[in-house]
C-alpha positions as CSV (number, residue, x, y, z in Angstrom):
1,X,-5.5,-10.2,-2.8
2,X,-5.9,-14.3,-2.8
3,X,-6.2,-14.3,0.4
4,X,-9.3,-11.7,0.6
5,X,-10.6,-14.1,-2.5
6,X,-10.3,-17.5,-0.2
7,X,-11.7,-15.4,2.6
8,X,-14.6,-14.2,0.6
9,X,-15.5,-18.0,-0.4
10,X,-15.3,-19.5,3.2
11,X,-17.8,-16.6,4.2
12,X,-20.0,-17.5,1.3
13,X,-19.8,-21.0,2.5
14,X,-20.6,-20.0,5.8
15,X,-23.5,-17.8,5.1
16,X,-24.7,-20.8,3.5
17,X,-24.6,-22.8,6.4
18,X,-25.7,-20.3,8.8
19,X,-22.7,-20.5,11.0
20,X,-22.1,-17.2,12.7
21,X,-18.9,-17.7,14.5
22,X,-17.4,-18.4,10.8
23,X,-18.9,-15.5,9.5
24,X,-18.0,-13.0,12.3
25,X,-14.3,-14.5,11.6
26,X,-13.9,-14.5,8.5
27,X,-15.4,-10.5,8.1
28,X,-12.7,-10.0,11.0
29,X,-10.3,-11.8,8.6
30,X,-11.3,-9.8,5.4
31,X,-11.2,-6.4,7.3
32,X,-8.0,-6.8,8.6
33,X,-6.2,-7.6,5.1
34,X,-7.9,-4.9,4.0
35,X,-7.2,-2.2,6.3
36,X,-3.5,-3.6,6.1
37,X,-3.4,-3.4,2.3
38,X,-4.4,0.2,2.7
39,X,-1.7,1.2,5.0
40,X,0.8,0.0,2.7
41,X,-0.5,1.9,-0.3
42,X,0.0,4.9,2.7
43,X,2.9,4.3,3.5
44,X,4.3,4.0,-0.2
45,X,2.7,6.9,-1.1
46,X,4.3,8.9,2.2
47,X,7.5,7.8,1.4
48,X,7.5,8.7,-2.6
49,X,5.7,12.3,-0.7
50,X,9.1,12.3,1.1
51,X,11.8,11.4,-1.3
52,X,10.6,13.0,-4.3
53,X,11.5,16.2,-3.2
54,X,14.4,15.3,-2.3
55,X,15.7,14.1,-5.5
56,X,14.4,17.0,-7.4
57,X,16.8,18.7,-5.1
58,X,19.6,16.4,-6.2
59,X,19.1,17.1,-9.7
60,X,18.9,20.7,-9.4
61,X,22.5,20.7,-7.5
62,X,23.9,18.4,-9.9
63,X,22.7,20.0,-13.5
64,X,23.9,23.6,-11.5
65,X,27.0,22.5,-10.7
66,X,27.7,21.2,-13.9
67,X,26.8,24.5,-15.6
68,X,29.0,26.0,-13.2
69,X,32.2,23.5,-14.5
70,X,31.0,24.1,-18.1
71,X,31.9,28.5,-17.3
72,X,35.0,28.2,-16.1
């Protein structure tokens, strides 16, 4: 997120100065961090999507099987 903050500045500074070759980078620059950003938070989110069930699953098979201990 610093880096999207530094980014933002330099394009200030550029729009200032009129340079477009600084601003078309630094957009490029800004985009790209945050389109990566986002495909973390996807890919966080797909994998908790994934495992979750998974360890409700767990759970279930351990607290059954330790009801079934507790019966016999």
């Amino acid at each position: 997120m610093l880096y999207v903050v530094l980014e933002y500045c330099c394009l200030k500074a550029a729009i200032q100065r009129c340079y477009l070759k600084a601003i078309i980078i630094t957009w490029y620059h800004i985009v790209c961090v945050m389109i990566g950003i986002v495909l973390q938070l996807l890919l966080i989110i797909s994998r908790s999507a994934f495992f979750l069930p998974l360890i409700d699953e767990s759970i279930h098979f351990i607290c059954s099987f330790s009801e079934r201990h507790e019966k016999s």
